[in-house]
N, C-alpha and C positions, 0 to 999 in steps of 0.2 A: 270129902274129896270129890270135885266134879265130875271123875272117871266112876266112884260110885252111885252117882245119884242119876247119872248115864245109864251104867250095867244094869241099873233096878228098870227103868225103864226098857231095854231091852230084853231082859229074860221075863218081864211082865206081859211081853207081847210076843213070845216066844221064838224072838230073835237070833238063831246061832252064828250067823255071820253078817258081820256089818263093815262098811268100808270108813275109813279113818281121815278127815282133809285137815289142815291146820298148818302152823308153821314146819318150815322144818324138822323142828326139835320137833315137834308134836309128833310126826307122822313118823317119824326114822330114829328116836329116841324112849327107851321102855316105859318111861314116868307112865305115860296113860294107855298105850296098846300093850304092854307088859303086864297093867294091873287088868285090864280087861283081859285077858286070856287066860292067867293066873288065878286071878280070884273068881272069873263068872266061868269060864271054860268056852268064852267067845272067842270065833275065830275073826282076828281084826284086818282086815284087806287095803293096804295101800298105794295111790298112784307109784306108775313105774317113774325111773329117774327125773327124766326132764318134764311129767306132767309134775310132779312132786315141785320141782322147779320153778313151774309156773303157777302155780297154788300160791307157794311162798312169796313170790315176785310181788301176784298181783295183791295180797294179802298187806306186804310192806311199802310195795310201791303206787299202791292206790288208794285200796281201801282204807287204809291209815290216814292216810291223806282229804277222803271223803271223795275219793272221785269213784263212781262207778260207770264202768264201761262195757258198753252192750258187747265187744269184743271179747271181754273179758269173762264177761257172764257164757256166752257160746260156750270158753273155755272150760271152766268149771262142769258145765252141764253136759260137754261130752266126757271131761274125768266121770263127772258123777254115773252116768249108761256105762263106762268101760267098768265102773266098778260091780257095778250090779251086772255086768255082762260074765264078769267073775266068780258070782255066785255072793254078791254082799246083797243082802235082804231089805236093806237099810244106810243111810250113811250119815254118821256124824259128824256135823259142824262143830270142830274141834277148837275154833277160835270164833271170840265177838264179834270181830267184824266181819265176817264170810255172811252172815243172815240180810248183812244188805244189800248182796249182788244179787246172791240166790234163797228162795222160799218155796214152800211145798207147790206154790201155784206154777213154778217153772217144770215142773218133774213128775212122775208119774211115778220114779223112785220116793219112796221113804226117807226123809232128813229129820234128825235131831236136832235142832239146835243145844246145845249144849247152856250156855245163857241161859237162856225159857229154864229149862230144867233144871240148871243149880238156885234161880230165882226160886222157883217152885216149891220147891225141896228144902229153903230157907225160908220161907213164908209158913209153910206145915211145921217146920220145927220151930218155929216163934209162937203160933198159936197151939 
């Protein structure tokens, strides 16, 4: 499961609270902020309504598309400081295509890509 091969990553660097970006479903749905706090005892932080909103927006209405918009990126990167202004240590890119607006070199917060890490995590269990 991606949400576990995440949570190793986080309690390996002694992560207790991380903030959560991704679709909708991702962010407001238990599949993966329910198995993070359940199973690792992470406390999972996500955008309020309308940044949630625009997560989503620009995640289906862009980046799916291939367009990135430095507007858009602004967006993201002030969710991202609200979330760590919350007290999230770290924040997960909870969907593929978020890593092409934003990357560690926009942020001074902690991002997971989630991608990288289930790659990762399948490459070690192959060999």
């Amino acid at each position: 499961h991606i949400a576990d091969a995440t949570a190793k990553v986080l309690v390996d660097q002694n992560i207790e609270s991380v903030g959560l970006l991704g679709t909708a479903f991702t962010m407001e749905q238990d599949f993966y902020k329910g198995r993070l706090t359940q199973k690792y005892g992470l406390k999972v932080l996500v955008p309020h309504e309308n940044d949630r909103q625009i997560v989503h927006r620009v995640i289906y209405g862009e980046l799916c598309q291939g367009k990135i918009e430095p507007g858009s990126r602004a967006e993201y990167l002030r969710i991202i400081e609200g979330l760590a202004a919350k007290g999230a240590q770290a924040v997960i890119l909870g969907c593929t295509e978020i890593g092409m607006l934003v990357n560690q070199a926009h942020t001074r917060v902690r991002l997971l890509d989630t991608t990288a890490i289930h790659a990762e995590k399948a490459v070690e269990y192959a060999l």
